[in-house]
C-alpha positions as CSV (number, residue, x, y, z in Angstrom):
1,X,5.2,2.9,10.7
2,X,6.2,5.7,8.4
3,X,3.6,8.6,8.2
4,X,4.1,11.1,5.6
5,X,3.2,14.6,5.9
6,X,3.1,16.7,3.4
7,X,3.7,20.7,5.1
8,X,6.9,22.2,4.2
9,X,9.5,21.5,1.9
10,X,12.3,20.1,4.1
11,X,9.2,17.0,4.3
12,X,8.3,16.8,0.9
13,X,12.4,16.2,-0.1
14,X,12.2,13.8,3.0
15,X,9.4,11.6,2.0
16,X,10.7,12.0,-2.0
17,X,13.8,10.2,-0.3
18,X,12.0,7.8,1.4
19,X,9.9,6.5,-1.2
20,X,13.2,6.4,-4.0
21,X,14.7,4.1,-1.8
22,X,11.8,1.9,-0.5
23,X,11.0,-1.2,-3.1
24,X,8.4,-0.6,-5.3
25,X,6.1,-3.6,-5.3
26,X,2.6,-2.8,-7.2
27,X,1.4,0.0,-9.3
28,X,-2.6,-0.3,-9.3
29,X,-5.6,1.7,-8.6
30,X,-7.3,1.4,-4.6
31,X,-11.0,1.5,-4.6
32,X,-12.5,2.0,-1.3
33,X,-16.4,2.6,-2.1
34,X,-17.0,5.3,-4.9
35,X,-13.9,6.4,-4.4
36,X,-10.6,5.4,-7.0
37,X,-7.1,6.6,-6.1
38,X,-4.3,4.9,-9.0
39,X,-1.4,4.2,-6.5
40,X,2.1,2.7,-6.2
41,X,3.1,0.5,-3.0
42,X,6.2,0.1,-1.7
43,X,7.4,-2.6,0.6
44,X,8.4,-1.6,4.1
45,X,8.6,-4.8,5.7
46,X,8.0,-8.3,6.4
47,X,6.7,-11.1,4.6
48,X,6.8,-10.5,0.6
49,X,5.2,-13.6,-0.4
50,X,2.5,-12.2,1.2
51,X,2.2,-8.6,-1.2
52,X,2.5,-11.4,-4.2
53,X,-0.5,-13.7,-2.9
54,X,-2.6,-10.8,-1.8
55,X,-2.4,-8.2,-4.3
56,X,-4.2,-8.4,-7.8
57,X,-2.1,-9.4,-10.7
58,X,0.1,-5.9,-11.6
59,X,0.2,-6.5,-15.6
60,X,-1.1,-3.9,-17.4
61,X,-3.7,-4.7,-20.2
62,X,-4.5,-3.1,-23.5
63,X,-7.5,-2.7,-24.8
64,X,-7.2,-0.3,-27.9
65,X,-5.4,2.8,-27.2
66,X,-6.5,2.6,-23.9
67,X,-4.3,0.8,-20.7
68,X,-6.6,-0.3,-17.2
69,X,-4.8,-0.4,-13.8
70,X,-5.5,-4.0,-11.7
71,X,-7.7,-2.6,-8.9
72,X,-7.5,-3.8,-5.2
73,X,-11.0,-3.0,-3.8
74,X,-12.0,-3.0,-0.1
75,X,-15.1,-3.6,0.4
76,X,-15.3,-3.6,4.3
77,X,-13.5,-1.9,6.6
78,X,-13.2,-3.2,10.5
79,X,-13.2,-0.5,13.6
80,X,-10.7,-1.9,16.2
81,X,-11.1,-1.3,19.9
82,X,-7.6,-1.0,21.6
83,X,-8.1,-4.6,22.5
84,X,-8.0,-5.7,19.1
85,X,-5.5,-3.2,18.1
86,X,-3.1,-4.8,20.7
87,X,-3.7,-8.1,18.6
88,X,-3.0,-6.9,15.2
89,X,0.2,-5.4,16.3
90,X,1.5,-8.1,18.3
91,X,0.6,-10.3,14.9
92,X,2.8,-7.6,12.6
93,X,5.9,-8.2,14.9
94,X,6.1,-11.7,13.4
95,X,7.8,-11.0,10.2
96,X,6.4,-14.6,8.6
97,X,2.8,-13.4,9.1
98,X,2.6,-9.9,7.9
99,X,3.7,-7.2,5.8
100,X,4.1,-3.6,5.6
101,X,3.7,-1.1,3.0
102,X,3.7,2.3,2.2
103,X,0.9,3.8,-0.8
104,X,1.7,6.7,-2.4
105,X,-1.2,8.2,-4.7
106,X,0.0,9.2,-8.2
């Protein structure tokens, strides 16, 4: 799991190299509630059939002069208990079953 930071310099250059050389994969906006963030997800790991069946369609449509985003909403979040955590990352070690991506808001 990458985790990006954002206090000096020397980790700004270092997450601006990591995010030139991870795979961009979908460009979109992420709505979580009332609040819109227009972001860009690159692939980490795993399965990427998965980011193709899971994420909306990335095409951009025009409408006028205008151009919309696709939007991946969540609409419900799930608090894990350390039990359940211990599930969900034993399932992400199985490359076939999971995938991992990195957002970065734009």
């Amino acid at each position: 799991m990458y985790s990006v930071l954002y206090k000096s310099e020397d980790s700004r250059s270092e997450s601006v190299w990591l995010v030139q050389r991870l795979p961009l994969v979908w460009t979109g906006q992420l709505v979580l509630k009332n609040d819109v963030a227009a972001v860009r997800m690159h692939y980490v790991s795993g399965n990427q059939n998965l980011v193709r069946a899971s994420l909306p369609p990335e095409a951009l449509t025009q409408d006028g002069s205008s151009t919309t985003l696709s939007q991946l909403r969540i609409s419900q979040r799930m608090r894990l208990d350390p039990s359940q955590l211990d599930q969900v990352s034993k399932r992400m070690e199985v490359i076939l079953t999971s995938v991992s991506l990195l957002h970065v808001t734009i």
